[in-house]
TORKOL-4160 file (C-alpha; in steps of 0.2 Angstrom, whole numbers, padded with zeros to 4 digits, m for minus):
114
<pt num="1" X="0000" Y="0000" Z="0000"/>
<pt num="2" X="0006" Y="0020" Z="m0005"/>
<pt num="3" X="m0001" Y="0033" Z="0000"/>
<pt num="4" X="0009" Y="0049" Z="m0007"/>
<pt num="5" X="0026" Y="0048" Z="0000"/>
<pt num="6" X="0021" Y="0036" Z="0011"/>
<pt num="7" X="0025" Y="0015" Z="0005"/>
<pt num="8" X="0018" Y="0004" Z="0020"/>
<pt num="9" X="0029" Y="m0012" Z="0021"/>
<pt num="10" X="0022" Y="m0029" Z="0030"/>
<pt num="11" X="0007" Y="m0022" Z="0036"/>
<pt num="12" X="m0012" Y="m0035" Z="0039"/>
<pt num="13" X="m0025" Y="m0030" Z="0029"/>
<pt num="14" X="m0043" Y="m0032" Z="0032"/>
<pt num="15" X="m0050" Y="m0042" Z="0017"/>
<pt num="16" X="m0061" Y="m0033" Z="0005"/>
<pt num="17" X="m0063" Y="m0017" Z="0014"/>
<pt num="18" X="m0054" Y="m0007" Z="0001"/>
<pt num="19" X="m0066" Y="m0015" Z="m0012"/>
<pt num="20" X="m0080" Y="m0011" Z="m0004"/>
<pt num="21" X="m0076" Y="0008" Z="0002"/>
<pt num="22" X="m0071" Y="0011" Z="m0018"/>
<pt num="23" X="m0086" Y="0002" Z="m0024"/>
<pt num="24" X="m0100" Y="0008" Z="m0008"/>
<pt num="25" X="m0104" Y="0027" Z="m0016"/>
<pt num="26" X="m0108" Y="0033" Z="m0001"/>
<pt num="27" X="m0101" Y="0046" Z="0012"/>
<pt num="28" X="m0099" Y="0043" Z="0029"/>
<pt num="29" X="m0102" Y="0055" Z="0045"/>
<pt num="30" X="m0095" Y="0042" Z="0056"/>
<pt num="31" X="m0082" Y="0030" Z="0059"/>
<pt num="32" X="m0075" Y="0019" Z="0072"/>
<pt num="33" X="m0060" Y="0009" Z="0069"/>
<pt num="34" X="m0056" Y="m0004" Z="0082"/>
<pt num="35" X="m0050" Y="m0021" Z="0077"/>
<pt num="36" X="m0036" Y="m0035" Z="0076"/>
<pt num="37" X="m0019" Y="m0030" Z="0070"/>
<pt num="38" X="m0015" Y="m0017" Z="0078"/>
<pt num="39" X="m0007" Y="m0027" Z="0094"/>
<pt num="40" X="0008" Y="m0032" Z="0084"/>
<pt num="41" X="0022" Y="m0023" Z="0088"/>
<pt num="42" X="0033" Y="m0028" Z="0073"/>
<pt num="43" X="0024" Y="m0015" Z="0063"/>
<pt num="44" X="0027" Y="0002" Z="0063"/>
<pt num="45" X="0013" Y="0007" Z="0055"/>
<pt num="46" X="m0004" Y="m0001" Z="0059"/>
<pt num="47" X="m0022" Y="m0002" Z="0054"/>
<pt num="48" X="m0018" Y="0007" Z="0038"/>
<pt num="49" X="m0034" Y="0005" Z="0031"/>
<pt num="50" X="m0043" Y="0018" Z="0041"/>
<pt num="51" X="m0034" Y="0030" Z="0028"/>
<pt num="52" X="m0044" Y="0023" Z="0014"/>
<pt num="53" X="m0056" Y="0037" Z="0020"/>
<pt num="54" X="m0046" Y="0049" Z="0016"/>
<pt num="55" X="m0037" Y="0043" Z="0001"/>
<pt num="56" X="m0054" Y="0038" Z="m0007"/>
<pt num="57" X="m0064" Y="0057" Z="m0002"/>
<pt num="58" X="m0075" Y="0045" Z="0010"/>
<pt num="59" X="m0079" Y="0057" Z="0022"/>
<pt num="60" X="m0095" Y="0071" Z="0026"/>
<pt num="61" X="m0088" Y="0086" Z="0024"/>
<pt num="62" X="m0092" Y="0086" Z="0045"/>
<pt num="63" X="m0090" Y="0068" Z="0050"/>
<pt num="64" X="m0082" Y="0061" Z="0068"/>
<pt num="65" X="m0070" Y="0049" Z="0066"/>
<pt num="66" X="m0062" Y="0039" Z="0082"/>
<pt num="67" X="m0050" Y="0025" Z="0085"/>
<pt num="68" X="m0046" Y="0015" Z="0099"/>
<pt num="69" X="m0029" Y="0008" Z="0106"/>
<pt num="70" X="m0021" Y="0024" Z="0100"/>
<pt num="71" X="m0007" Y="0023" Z="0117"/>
<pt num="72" X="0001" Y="0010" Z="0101"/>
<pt num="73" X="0017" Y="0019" Z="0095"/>
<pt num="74" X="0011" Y="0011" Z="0078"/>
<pt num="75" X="m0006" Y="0017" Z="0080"/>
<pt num="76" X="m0001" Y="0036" Z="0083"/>
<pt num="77" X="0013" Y="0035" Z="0068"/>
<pt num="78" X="m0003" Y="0032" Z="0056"/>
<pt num="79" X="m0014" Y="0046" Z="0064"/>
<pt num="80" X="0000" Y="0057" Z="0061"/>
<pt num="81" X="m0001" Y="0052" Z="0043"/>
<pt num="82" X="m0020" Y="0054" Z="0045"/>
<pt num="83" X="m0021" Y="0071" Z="0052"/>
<pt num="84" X="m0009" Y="0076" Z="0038"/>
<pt num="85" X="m0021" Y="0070" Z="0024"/>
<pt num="86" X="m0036" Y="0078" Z="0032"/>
<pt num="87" X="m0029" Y="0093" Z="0031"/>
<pt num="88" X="m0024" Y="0091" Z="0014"/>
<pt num="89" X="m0041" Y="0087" Z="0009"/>
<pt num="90" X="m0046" Y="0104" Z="0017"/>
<pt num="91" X="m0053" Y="0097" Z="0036"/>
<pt num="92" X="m0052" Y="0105" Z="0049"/>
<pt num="93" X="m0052" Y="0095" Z="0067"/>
<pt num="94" X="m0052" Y="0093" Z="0087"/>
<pt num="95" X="m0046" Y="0080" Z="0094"/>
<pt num="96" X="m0050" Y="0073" Z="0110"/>
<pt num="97" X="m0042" Y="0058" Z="0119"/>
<pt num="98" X="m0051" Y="0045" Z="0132"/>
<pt num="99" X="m0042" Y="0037" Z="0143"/>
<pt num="100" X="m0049" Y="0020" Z="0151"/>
<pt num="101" X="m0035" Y="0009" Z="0152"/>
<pt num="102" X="m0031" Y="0011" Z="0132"/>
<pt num="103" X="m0034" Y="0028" Z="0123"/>
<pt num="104" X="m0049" Y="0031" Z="0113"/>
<pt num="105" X="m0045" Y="0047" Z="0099"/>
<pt num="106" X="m0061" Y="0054" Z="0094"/>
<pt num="107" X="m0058" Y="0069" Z="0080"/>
<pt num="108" X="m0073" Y="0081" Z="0074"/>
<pt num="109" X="m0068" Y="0084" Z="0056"/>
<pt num="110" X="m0075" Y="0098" Z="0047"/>
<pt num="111" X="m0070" Y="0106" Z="0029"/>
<pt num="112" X="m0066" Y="0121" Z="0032"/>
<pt num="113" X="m0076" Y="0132" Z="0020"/>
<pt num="114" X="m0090" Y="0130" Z="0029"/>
């Protein structure tokens, strides 16, 4: 997987998601990402996937988006790449953090001309 300077090496993937987000034609004001592969701390990057959004202009132009386990060094080295694309693609955000034992990151995006 590349995503502009960005080549993601040995990384899990979940099965058809990328398929179905390129082929679903719909936007979406929410998402929740909270699944397997991102306990393995061989990768450096994980849960790549939740960039599709991005990558494929998935997203309301004021949508939340929130992903757990985000205390994972490999976690917050793909929001970074996250919060860059977002802003890219003209969002603006917050970001608030939940702490229960593991980290919740909860973003309100918004495009910015509105």
């Amino acid at each position: 997987m590349e995503i502009g300077d960005v080549h993601f090496k040995n990384v899990n993937y979940y099965v058809g998601l990328e398929e179905y987000l390129v082929k679903c034609g719909k936007k979406f004001d929410f998402v929740c990402i909270d699944a397997p592969f991102g306990w393995n701390f061989r990768y450096v990057y994980t849960r790549v996937q939740l960039l599709d959004f991005i990558e494929y202009d998935l997203l309301c132009d004021e949508c939340v988006f929130m992903v757990h386990d985000v205390e994972r060094a490999s976690q917050r080295n793909t929001l970074r790449i996250f919060e860059k694309m977002v802003k890219e693609k003209g969002y603006e955000f917050e970001k608030k953090e939940v702490n229960n034992g593991k980290i919740l990151r909860v973003y309100k995006l918004r495009k910015a001309y509105l």
